[in-house]
N, C-alpha and C positions, 0 to 999 in steps of 0.2 A: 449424642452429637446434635439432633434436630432441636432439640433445649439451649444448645448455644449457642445457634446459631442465632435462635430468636433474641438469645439475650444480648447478642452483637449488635442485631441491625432493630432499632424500635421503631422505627416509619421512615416513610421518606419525607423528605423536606423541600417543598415546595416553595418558591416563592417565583418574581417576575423573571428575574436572574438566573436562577436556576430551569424554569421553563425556556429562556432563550438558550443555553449552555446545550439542552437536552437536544433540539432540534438543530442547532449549528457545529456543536463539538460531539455530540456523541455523551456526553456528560450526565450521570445521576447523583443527587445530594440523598443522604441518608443522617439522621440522629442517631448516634451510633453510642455504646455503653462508654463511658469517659475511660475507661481504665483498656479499653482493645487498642491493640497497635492496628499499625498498619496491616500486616500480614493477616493476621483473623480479619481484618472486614474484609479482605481479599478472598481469603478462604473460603468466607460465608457467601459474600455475595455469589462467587462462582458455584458452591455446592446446592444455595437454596435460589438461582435463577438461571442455571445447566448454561452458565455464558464464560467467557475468558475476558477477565479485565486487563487493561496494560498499564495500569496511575492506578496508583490512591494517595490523594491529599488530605489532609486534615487540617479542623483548626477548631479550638474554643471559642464560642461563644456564649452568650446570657443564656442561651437555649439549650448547654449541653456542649455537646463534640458532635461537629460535622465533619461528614467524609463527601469526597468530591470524588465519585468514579467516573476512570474514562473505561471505557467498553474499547475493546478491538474493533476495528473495522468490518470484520465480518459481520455483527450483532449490531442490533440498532437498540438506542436509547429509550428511542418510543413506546416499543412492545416489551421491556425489560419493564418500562416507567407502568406500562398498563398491567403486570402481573403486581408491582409493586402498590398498587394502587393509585399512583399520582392521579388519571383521570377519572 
């Protein structure tokens, strides 16, 4: 199971907009495998960062498939984004 997880979520996705989203909505971008639904990046993100999401968005881009997670209020964006590596 720790093998798909990885092959769900391949980095996070940084950019200006997504830095603002992380710090005002609670919000993480991830490039995620084009063929996952919603529910596996759900799954994965909760099982490989011990958090509780409440959204997952997606959308195609040139870059792939992005996932928009919003975190629960309990969990902060920040310290999700710093095991994720954003900083």
């Amino acid at each position: 199971m720790t093998q798909l997880r990885h092959r769900i979520l391949l980095h996070a996705y940084v950019t200006e907009k997504s830095m603002d989203e992380m710090e005002r909505q609670n919000k993480l971008e991830f490039v995620v495998d084009r063929r996952a639904s919603r529910a596996e990046v759900k799954r994965a993100v909760e099982e490989l960062y011990s958090c509780k999401v409440a959204k997952v968005n997606t959308k195609i881009v040139r870059a792939g498939k992005i996932a928009t997670i919003r975190l629960a209020k309990e969990y902060s964006s920040e310290d999700i984004g710093t095991r994720a590596g954003v900083f």
